[in-house]
C-alpha positions, 0 to 999 in steps of 0.5 A: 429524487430519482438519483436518490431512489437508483441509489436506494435500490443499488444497495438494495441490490448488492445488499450483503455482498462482500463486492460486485462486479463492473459488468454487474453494476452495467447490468443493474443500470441498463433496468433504468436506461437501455440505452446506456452508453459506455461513456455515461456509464463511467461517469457514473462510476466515477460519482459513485466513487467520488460520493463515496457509495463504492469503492473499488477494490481491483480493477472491475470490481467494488463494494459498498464498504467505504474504507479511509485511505491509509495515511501513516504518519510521518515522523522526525527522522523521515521528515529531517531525512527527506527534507534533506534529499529534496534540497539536494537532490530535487528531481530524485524519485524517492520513498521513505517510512517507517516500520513504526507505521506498522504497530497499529495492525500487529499483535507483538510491537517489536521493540526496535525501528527501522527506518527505510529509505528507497531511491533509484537505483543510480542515486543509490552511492550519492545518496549515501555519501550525502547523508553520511557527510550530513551526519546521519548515522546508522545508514545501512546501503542495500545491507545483506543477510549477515549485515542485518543480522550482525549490525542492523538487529542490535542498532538503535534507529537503524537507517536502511537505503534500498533500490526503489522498484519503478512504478512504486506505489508511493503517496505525498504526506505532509510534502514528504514522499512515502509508502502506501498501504499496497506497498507496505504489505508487499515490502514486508513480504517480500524482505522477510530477513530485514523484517522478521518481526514482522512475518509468521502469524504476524504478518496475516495479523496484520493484512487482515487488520490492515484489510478490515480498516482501511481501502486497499487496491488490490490492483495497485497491490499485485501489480507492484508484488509482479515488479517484485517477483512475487505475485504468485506467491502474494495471492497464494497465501492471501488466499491460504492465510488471509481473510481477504475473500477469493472473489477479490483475488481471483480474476 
């Protein structure tokens, strides 16, 4: 009874706020126990969490607004294409999706889909001599501006092979290794040619729905757009553009 009424009160508390911070939650329950330690103190956190009342949005700040994980699905192409990587290559890191999982955010569904296949940088030739001996067609190897252009554009189910950036955020669905949500929106934003249908208007269209459906962490976030070279950028037209709140950008 006494957790269910610190619980009642907590929201009582932060009722109406878009997000609060760490040193705010310490604060709320130091009225209830002065002598609270730190170790106690994420514990209490880490339930909060796993009971799903918060939610973290970065590091150091939450919100109530409990939002699923975004979990896309995973079609045949990638299933037939990873099932293959992992019996010939099984200790390769490897991420592999589709723009398809995109449609559900966007306004104008592009009539054609990318299939996008990321590994380390080493296996990069092997991989794509595999796949090629394995009757894969349509499989384009870190394609430049013309290539896209030229071939990628009129393809049909164009395969697209690329370097994966270390410490990718990545997610195992259905045993197959594939994107987050973080790293969807910064893949899109970062390779604006390969995904032109996908920037503009668009592209805010889809971050702000992408934001009001599901949980993103926007730590994981700016931390993968800095191994892109892009932060900066990133937060500046979250924050020009978006409907993200600047109490979530900004530190």
């Amino acid at each position: 009874m006494a957790k269910d009424f610190i619980i009642e009160r907590l929201k009582k508390e932060f009722k109406g706020r878009e997000s609060f911070s760490r040193e705010e939650l310490f604060d709320f329950y130091l009225q209830f126990d002065p002598d609270l330690k730190e170790a106690t103190f994420r514990w209490r956190i880490y339930h909060l969490k796993v009971n799903k009342i918060i939610t973290a949005v970065k590091r150091g700040l939450f919100t109530f607004s409990f939002k699923p994980i975004f979990m896309p699905e995973i079609g045949e192409v990638e299933k037939k294409i990873s099932g293959k990587i992992e019996k010939q290559f099984d200790q390769l890191k490897y991420c592999i999706w589709s723009t398809k999982i995109a449609h559900e955010f966007m306004l104008h569904i592009p009539g054609k889909v990318i299939t996008i296949l990321q590994v380390e940088k080493g296996a990069l030739e092997p991989v794509y001599s595999f796949l090629k001996e394995e009757n894969i067609r349509n499989i384009f190897i870190e394609p430049e501006d013309k290539e896209i252009e030229r071939y990628i554009y009129e393809s049909e189910n164009a395969i697209i092979l690329q370097s994966l950036v270390s410490k990718s955020p990545t997610q195992k669905i259905k045993k197959v290794s594939t994107t987050t949500l973080e790293k969807l929106i910064v893949d899109l934003y970062c390779d604006k040619k390969l995904f032109a249908a996908f920037q503009g208007s668009e592209l805010v269209h889809i971050v702000n729905n992408a934001y009001n459906r599901y949980s993103i962490d926007f730590t994981k976030l700016f931390n993968y757009s800095k191994r892109r070279r892009k932060e900066t950028e990133m937060m500046e037209f979250f924050s020009d553009k978006t409907d993200i709140p600047n109490t979530i950008l900004n530190d």
